[in-house]
LUMFI-53051 format. One record per residue (C-alpha): residue in three letters; x, y, z. Coordinates in nm, 2 decimals. Example, Ala and Ser with C-alpha at 12.3 -4.5 7.8 and 13.67 -1.06 7.14 Angstrom:
<marros>
   residuo       c1       c2       c3
       ALA     1.23    -0.45     0.78
       SER     1.37    -0.11     0.71
</marros>
This chain:
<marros>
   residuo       c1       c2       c3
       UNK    -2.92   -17.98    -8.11
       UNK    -2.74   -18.14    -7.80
       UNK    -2.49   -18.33    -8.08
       UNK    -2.19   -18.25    -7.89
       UNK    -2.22   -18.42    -7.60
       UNK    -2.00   -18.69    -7.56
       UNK    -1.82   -18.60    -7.86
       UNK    -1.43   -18.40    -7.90
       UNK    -1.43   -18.05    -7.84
       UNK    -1.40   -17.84    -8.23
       UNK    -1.31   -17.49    -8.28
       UNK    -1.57   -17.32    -8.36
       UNK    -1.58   -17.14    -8.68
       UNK    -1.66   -16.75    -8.79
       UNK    -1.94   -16.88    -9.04
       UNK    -2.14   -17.05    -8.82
       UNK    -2.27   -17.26    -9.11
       UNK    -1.88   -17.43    -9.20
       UNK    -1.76   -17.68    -9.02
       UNK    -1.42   -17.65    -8.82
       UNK    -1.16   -17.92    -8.87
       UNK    -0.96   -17.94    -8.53
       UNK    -0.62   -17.76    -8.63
       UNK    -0.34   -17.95    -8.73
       UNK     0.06   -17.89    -8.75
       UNK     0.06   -18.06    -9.12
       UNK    -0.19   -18.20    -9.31
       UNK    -0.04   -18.45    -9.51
       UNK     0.05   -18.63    -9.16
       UNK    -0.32   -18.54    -9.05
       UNK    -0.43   -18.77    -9.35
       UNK    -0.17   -19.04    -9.26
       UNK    -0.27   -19.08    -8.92
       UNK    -0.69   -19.04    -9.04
       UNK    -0.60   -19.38    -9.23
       UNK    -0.41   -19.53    -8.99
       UNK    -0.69   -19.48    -8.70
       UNK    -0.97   -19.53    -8.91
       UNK    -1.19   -19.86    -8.76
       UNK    -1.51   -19.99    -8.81
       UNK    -1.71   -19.96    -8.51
       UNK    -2.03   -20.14    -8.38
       UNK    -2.08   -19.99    -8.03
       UNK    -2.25   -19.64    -8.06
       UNK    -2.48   -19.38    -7.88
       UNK    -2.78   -19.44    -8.03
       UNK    -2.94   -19.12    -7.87
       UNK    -2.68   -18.83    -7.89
       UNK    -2.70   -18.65    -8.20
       UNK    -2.44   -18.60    -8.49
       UNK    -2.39   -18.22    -8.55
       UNK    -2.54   -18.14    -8.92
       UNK    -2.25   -17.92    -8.99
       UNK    -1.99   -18.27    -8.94
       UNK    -2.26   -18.49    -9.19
       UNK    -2.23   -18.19    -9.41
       UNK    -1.83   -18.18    -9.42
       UNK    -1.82   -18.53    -9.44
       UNK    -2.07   -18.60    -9.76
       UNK    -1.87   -18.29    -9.92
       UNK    -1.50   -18.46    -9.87
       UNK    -1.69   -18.83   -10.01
       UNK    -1.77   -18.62   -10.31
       UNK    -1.44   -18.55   -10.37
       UNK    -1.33   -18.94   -10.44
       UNK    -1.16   -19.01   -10.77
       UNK    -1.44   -19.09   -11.05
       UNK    -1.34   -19.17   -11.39
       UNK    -1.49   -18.93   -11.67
       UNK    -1.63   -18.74   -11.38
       UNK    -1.95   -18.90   -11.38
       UNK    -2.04   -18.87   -11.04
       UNK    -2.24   -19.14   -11.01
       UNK    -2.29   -19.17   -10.64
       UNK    -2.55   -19.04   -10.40
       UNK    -2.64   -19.03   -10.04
       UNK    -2.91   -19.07    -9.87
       UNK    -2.89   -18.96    -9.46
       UNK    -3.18   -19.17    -9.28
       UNK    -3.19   -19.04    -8.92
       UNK    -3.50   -19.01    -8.65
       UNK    -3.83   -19.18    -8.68
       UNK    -3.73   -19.28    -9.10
       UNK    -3.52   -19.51    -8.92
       UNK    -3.82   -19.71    -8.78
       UNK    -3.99   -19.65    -9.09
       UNK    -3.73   -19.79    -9.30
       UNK    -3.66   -20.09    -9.03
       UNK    -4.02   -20.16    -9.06
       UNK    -4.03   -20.20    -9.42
       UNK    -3.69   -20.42    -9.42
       UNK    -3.86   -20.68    -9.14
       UNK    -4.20   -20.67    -9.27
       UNK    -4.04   -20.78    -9.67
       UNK    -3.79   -21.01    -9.50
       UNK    -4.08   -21.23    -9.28
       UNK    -4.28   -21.21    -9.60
       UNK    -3.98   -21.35    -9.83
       UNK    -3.94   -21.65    -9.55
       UNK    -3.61   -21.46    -9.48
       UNK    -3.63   -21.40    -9.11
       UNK    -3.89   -21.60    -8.90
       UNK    -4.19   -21.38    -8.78
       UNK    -4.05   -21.40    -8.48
       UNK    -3.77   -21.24    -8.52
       UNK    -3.94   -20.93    -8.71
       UNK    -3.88   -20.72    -8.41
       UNK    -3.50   -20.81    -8.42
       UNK    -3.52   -20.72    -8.81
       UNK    -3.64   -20.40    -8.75
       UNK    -3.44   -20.28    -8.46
       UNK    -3.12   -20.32    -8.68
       UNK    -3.16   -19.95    -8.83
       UNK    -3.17   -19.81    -8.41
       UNK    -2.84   -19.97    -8.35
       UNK    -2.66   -19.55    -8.49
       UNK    -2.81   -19.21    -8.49
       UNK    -2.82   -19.21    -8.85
       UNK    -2.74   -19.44    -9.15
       UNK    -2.63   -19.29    -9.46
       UNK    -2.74   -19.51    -9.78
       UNK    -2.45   -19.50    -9.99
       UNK    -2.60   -19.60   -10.41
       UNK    -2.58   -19.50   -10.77
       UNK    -2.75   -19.60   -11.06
       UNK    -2.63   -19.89   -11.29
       UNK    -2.48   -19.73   -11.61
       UNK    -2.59   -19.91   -11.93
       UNK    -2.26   -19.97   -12.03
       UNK    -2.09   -20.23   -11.82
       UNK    -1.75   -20.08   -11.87
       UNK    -1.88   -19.78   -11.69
       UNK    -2.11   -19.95   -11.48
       UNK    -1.80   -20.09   -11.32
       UNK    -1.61   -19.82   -11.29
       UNK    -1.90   -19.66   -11.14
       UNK    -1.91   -19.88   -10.85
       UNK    -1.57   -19.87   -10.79
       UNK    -1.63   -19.46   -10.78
       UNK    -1.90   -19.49   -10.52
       UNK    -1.68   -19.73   -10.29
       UNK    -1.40   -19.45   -10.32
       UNK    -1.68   -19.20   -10.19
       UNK    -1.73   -19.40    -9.88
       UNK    -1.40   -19.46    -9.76
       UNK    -1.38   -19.08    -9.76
       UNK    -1.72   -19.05    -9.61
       UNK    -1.54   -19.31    -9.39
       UNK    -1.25   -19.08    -9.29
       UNK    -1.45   -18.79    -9.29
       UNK    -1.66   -18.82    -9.00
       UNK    -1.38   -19.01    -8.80
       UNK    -1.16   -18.73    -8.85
       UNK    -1.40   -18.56    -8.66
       UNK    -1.47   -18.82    -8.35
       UNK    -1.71   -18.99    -8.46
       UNK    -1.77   -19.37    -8.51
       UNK    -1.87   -19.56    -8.82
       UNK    -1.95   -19.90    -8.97
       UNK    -2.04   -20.00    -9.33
       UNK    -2.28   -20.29    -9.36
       UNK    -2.43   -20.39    -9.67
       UNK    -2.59   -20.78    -9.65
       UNK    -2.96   -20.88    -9.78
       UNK    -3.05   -20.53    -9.70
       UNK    -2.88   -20.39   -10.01
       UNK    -3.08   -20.59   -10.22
       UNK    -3.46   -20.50   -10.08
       UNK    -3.69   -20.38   -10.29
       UNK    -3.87   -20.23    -9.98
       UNK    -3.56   -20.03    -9.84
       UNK    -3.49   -19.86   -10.18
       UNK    -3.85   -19.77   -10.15
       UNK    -3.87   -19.67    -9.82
       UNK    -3.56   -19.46    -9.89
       UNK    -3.64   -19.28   -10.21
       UNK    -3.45   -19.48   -10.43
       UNK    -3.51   -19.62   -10.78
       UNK    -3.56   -19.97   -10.83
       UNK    -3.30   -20.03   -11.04
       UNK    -3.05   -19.79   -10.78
       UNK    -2.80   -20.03   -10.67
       UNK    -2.68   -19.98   -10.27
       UNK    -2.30   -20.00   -10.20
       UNK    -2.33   -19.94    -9.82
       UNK    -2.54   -19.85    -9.54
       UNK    -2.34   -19.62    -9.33
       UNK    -2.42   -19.63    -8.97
       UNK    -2.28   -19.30    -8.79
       UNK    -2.26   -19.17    -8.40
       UNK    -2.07   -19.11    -8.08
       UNK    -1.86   -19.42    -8.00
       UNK    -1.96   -19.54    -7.62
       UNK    -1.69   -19.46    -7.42
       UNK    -1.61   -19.87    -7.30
       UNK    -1.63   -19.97    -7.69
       UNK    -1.31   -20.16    -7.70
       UNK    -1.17   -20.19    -8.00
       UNK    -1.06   -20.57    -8.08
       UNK    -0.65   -20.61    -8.25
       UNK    -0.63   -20.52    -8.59
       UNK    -0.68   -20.82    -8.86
       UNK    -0.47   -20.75    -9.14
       UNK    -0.24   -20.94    -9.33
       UNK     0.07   -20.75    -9.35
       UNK     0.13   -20.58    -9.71
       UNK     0.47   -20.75    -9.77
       UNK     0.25   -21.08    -9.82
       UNK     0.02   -20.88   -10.04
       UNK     0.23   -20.70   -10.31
       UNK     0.43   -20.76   -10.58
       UNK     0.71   -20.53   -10.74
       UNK     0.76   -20.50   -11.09
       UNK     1.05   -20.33   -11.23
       UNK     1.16   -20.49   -11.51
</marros>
């Protein structure tokens, strides 16, 4: 695969089939700064591959999120390739039928699973018990913000979108998924284009957001 052009240069490892983090003088200020950097980006190579061994690091460090009674409820499905028009053709052609997008805007529909590489479908499946249902969810949302960190960590540009698309009966089909599966995020991954700009930050600052209870 040609995945690493345009993307940072790695040190390649001894086993050929693990991944090499770029070294670092101390982790803990490694994770800081991963946090600190970490912003969702729309603007990506749509044609320039993402290296298997990077998707493969990443999904491993998401499974690492913290899950209550170790249920691991999420799971990932990596939708790359010509299953993206397959899956974008599903989404438009249930949308126009619904009388959610206009037929004329079918092709628009579609296109939105070309705008990355690949799109990892983030989901799990509803516990019966709502307690653990919700604390499910919450799991699966940890998993993406390390699948999040993850692959920028290693270069690479991400965005989570969810919208009317998390709902479609046709996407879960199209992807695999069980009809009662419930999606938390469509993960769209690649090379960020070199002119992507990145806009300020829009956060309120944490002294506005947090209380301090000592007593």
């Amino acid at each position: 695969m040609n995945g690493n052009q345009g993307g940072p240069q790695m040190r390649q490892p001894e086993d050929p089939t693990q991944f090499a983090w770029p070294l670092e003088p101390h982790a803990g200020t490694a994770v800081l700064a991963a946090i600190e950097a970490r912003r969702s980006t729309a603007r990506m190579d749509t044609e320039t591959e993402v290296p298997q061994a990077a998707l493969e690091r990443a999904l491993a460090l998401a499974t690492l999120a913290p899950n209550h009674r170790l249920t691991q409820p999420w799971r990932f499905s990596v939708v790359r390739g010509d299953a993206r028009r397959r899956v974008g053709a599903a989404m438009s052609d249930e949308s126009v039928a619904s009388g959610r997008v206009a037929p004329q805007r079918a092709p628009l529909e579609a296109a939105k699973w070309l705008r990355a590489p690949v799109v990892v479908v983030v989901s799990h499946i509803p516990a019966a018990d709502p307690v653990m249902c919700h604390e499910d969810r919450l799991a699966t949302g940890a998993a993406v913000q390390n699948l999040l960190l993850a692959l920028g960590a290693q270069g690479l540009a991400t965005m989570w979108r969810t919208g009317a698309a998390a709902a479609s009966a046709a996407v879960k089909e199209a992807v695999g998924l069980a009809p009662e599966e419930e999606i938390v995020a469509f993960v769209y991954v690649g090379w960020p284009l070199a002119d992507a700009a990145l806009p300020p930050r829009r956060r309120r600052p944490q002294e506005e957001l947090t209380r301090w209870i000592d007593a």
